[in-house]
N, C-alpha and C positions, 0 to 999 in steps of 0.2 A: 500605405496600409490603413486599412479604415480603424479606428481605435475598438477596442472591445474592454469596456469599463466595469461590466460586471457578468458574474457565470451566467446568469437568468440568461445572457443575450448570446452566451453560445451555447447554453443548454437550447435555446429558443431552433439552432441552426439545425436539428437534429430530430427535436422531439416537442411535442408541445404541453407533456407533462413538467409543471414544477418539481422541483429537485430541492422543497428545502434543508433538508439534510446539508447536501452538500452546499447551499449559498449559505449555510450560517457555519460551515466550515473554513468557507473563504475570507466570510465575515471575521472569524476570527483570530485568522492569520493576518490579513489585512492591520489589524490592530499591534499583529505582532511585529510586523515588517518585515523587509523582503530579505532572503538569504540570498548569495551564490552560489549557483549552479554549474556547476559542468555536465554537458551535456557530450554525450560520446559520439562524435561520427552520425553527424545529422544529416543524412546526406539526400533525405528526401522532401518532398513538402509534407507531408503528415508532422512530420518530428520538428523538423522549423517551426510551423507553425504553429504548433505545441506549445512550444520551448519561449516563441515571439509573442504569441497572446498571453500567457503565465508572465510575461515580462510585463506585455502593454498593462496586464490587471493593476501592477504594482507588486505580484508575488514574489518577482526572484529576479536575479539579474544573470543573465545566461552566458556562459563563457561557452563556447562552438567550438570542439576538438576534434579536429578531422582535417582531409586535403581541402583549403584552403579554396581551389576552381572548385572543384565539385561542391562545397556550400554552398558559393556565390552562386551556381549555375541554378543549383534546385531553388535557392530564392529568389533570381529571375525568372523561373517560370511561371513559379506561382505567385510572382508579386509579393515577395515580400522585403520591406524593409529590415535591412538588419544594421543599423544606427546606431540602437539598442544594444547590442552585443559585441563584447568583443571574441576575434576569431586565434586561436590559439592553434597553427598551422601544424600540419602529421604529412608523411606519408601516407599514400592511398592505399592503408591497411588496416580495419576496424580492429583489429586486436595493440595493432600500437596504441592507434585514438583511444580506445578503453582503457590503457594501460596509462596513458597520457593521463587521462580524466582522472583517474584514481590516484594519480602523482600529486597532482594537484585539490584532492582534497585532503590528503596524507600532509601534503606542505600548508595544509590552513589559508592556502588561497581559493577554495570553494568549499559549500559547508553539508553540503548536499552532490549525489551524483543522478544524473537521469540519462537513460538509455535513447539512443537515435534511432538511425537505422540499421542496425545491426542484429546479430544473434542476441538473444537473453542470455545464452550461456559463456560465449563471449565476452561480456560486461562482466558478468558476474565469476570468471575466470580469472579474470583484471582485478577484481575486488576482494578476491578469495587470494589473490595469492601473496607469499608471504612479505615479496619483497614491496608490497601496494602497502603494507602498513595497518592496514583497515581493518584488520579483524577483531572487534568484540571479545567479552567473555565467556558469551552465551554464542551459542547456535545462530546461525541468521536464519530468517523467516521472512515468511510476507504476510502480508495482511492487509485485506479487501475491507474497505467502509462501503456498505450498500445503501442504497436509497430507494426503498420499495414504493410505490404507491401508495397508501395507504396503514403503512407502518408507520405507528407514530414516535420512531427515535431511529437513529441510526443502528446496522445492525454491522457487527464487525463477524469475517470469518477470517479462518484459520488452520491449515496452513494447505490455499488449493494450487499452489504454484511451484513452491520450490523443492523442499524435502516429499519424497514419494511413500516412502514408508518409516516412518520416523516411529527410534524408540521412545519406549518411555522416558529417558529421561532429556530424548531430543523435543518432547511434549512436553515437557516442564519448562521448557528454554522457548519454544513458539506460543505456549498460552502466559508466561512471564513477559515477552515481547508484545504480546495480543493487551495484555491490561495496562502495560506503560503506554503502548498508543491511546487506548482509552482514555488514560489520565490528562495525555497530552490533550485529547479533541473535548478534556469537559467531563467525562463520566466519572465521578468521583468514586464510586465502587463497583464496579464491571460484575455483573451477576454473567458467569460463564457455562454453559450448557456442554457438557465433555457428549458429544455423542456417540454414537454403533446403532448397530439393528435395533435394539430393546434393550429396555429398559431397566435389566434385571442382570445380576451378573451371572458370565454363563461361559466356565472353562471352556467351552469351542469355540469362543466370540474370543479371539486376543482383544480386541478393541475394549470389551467390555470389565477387563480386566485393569487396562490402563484405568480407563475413567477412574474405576474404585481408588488405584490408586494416586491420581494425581487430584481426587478431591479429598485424602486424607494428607498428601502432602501439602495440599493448599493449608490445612488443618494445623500441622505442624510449621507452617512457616517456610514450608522450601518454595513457594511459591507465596507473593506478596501482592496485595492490594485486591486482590478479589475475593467474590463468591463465587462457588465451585460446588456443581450437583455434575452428578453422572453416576455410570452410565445413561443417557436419556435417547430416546428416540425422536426422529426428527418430530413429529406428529406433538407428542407430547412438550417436548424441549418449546415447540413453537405456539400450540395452544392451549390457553387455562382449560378450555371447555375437555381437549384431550387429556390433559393431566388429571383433571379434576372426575371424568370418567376409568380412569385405571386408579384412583384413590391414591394417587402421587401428591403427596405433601411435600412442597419444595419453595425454596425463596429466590429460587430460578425458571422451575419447567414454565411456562409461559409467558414472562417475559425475559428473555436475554438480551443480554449488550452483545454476547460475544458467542459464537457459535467457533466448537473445536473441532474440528474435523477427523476421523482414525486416520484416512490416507490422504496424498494427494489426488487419486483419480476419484473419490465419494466426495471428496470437498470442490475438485473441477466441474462434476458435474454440477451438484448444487447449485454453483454459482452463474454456470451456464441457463440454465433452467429458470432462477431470476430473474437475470437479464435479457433473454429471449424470450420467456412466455410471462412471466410477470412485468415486463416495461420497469425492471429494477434498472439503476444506475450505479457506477461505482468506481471509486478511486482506491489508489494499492501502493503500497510501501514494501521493499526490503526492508527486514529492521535485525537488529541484533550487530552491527555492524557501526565502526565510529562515527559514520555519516549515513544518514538515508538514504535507500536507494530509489528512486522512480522509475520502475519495469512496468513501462507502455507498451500496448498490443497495438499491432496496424490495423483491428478491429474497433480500440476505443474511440469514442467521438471524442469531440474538442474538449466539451463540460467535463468529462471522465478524466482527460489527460491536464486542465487545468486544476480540477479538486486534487487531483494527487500530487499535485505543485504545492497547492495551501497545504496537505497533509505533510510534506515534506518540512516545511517550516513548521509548520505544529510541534514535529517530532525532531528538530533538529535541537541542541544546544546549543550550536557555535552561536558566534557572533554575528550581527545583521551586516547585509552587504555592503560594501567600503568599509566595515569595520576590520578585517580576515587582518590577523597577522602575519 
């Protein structure tokens, strides 16, 4: 397998926009060093090769949890060396492998979990359930780091994946998750944009409602490490020239770290919409949970499925690989 030493050169395989965002992400997990990973029922080339280039970078060291033929077979097709990894053999059943995978970061012999070929909901079935161990004190969540063209910093969103209509105080638990990944990737005070429709609060807008109050909670403390304006609209939330035409006064509406989403179908599409008409890029975490989780689309390219390797270490605590007790 040919080495792949840095993102640039599989961001390169894919696209021919630079991605610095995400190569100073890798950069500086790199410095952090590599975690282990379990990886759930890899059973295709997409997800091996994921999981074996995020290794070749130096990010993680991949434990392969699944039937044992069917690995081997999808890494002989597509050529890949798996040297690299060890294979920790399942029946050919993606919900045991997940359940395996989740065993195994519960028992601190992986520090991170990352999804194969399987269902999202499956994985995350395995990770949610009680006897997996994993569960957090907060809500899990996910959370997108983008890489827009011409946006000069990372932009995080939130939550376009997992919770579909989340209350309020399941928004208090994904924008709490949303600023501790921040913290992790570097952003030392996350200016957070709570958005809805407009920008003004308005009893038929639920959304508008939250905002108000999860940037008074931010106020009081029940939410830490950030700044917190909302309600905001996309338009404004995203540019000073908009803000500063509605005579919005804020030390967020125009530039954000973190962009909050009311639901998960306004925050999917956003993010779709990035990525296909603006040539954004972008890596995702489960968070809220004892271990990260890496929920790969058979959409993402290679740069997008290795950045969410570096973020996985970003946001992990455990110990670095060969260290697991």
């Amino acid at each position: 397998m040919a080495s792949i030493t840095s993102l640039a050169v599989a961001a390169a395989e894919t696209t021919a926009t630079p991605r610095p965002h995400l190569q100073q992400l890798q950069e500086r997990a790199l410095a952090k060093g590599p975690i282990t990973v379990a990886v759930a029922y890899p059973c295709d080339a997409g997800s091996l090769q994921a999981a074996m280039q995020a290794a070749d970078t130096g990010l993680i060291k991949p434990l392969l949890v699944g039937p044992q033929d069917r690995i081997e077979a999808a890494a002989k097709a597509a050529r890949l060396d798996l040297s690299g990894a060890e294979i920790h053999a399942t029946a050919d059943d993606a919900r045991a492998a997940a359940a395996q995978a989740a065993a195994l970061c519960r028992d601190g012999l992986a520090s991170a979990l990352m999804k194969g070929s399987l269902h999202s909901d499956d994985l995350l079935g395995a990770a949610v359930a009680r006897e997996a161990g994993l569960r957090g004190n907060c809500r899990a969540s996910h959370v997108f780091v983008m890489d827009i063209p011409g946006y000069d910093r990372p932009l995080l969103m939130t939550d376009c994946v997992v919770n579909i209509f989340p209350s309020l105080m399941d928004k208090r638990d994904i924008a709490q998750n949303a600023v501790n990944l921040a913290h992790a990737i570097g952003i030392d005070r996350p200016r957070v944009a709570v958005l809805s429709a407009v920008e003004t609060v308005n009893p038929a807008i639920p959304g508008t409602i939250d905002a108000a109050a999860l940037c008074k909670m931010a106020d009081r403390g029940q939410i830490t490490g950030g700044i917190f304006d909302g309600p905001l609209a996309y338009d404004n939330a995203i540019s000073l020239h908009s803000a500063h035409n509605k005579g919005i006064v804020s030390d967020v509406a125009g530039r954000p770290d973190v962009l909050l989403v009311p639901s998960l179908e306004a925050g999917n599409m956003i993010y779709k919409q990035l990525v296909y008409m603006a040539n954004a890029e972008c890596a995702g975490l489960v968070l809220g949970m004892r271990v990260p989780i890496v929920l790969t689309s058979r959409s993402d390219s290679v740069a997008s499925r290795i950045a969410s390797c570096a973020l996985a270490v970003l946001a992990s605590p455990a110990p670095r690989a060969g260290k697991e007790s």
